[in-house]
C-alpha positions in Angstrom: -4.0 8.0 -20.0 -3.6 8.3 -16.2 -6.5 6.9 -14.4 -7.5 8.7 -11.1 -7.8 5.6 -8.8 -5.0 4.1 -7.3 -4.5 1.6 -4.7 -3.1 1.1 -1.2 -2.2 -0.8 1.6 -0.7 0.5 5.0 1.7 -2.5 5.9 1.8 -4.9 9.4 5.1 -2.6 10.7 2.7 0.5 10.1 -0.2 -0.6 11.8 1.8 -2.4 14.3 3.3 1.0 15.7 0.1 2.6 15.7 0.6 5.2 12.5 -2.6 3.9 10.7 -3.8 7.8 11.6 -0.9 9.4 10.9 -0.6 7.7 7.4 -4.4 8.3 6.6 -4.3 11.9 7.6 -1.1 12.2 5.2 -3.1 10.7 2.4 -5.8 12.8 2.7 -3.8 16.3 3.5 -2.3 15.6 0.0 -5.6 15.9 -1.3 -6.6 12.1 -1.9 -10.0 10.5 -1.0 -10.6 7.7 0.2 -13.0 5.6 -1.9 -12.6 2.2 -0.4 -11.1 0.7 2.9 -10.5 -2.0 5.3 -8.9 -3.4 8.0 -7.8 -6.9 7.5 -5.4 -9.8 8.5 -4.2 -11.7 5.3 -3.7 -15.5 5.2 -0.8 -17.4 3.8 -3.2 -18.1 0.8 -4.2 -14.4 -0.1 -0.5 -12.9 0.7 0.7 -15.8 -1.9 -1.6 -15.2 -3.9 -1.3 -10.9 -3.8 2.3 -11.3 -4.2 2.3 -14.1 -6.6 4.2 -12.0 -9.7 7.3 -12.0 -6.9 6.8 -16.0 -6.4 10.6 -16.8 -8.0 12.5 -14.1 -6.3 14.5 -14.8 -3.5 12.8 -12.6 -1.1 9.2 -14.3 -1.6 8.9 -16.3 1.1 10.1 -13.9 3.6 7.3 -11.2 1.9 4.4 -13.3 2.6 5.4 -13.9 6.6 5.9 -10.5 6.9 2.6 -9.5 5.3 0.7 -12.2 7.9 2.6 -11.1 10.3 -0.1 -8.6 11.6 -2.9 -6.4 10.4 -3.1 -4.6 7.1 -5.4 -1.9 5.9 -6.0 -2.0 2.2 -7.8 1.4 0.3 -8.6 2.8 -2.7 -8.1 5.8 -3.3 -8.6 9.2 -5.8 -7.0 12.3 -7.0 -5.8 13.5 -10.5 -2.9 11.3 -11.6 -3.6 9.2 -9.1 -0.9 6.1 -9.3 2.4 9.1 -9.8 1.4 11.6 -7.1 0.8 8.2 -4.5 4.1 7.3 -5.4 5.6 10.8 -5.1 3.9 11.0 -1.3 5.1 7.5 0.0 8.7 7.7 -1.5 11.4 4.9 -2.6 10.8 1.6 -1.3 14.7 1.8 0.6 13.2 4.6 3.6 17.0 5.5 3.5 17.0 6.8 0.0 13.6 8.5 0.5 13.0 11.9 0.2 12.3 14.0 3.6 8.8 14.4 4.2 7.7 11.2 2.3 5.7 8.6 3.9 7.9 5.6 4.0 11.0 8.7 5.3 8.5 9.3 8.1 7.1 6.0 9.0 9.3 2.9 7.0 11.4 1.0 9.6 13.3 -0.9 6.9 13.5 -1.9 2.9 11.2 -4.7 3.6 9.2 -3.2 6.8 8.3 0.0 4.6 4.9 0.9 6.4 3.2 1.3 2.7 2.3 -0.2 -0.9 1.5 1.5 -3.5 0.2 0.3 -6.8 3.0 1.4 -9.7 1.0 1.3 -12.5 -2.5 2.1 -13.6 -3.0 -1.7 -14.7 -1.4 -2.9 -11.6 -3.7 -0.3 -9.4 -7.0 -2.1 -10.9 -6.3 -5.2 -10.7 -4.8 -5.0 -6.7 -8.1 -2.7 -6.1 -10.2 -5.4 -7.2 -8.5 -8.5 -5.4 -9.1 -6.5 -1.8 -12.7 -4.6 -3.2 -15.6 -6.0 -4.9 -17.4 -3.7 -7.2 -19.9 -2.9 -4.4 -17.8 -1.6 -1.7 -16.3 1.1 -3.6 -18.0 4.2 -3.3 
């Protein structure tokens, strides 16, 4: 059963360019609230440790400078079928083979500099919710 909670983070390239607003207001014109959030530079540690399941690939190394590269703002956030309709609104992961309109069309500046995560299961959603979120700072 889809859960209602899914979970976010608006990446370094996003804030970077100032589209924190933009994104948010995107988020929340789609009819998501936000139930958790904060603005927050990761360490090597935590971005090695967040992205750990990718630690054999290739691309692993680069992932974690990139993510400590600047500021990130990680959420929570809530509407029916939460983890699909995030996904729908922010798009592929290549901004070039995202739909028009998306989030990552709108605001990505590469496959790797994609402005947004988003969780892409229900699992995956709790358990990234709860390394950014204890259980007292969600509303």
């Amino acid at each position: 059963m889809a859960t209602n909670r899914t979970f976010t983070m608006l990446k370094p390239d996003a804030t970077g360019a100032g589209n924190t607003g933009k994104i948010i207001d995107r988020m929340i014109e789609a009819g998501f609230s936000i139930k958790a959030m904060k603005w927050t530079q990761l360490s090597k540690a935590h971005a090695e440790a967040f992205y750990a399941v990718h630690s054999e690939r290739p691309f692993y190394g680069e992932l974690v400078e990139y993510m400590t590269s600047g500021p990130i703002v990680a959420m929570i956030l809530e509407k029916d079928d939460a983890v699909a309709s995030f996904r729908d609104l922010i798009g592929a992961t290549n901004p070039a083979e995202a739909a028009p309109g998306t989030i990552r069309a709108d605001f990505a500046e590469s496959i790797s500099a994609n402005a947004v995560h988003g969780s892409d299961s229900d699992e995956n959603a709790q358990i990234e919710g709860r390394f950014y979120f204890s259980e007292c700072e969600e509303a």
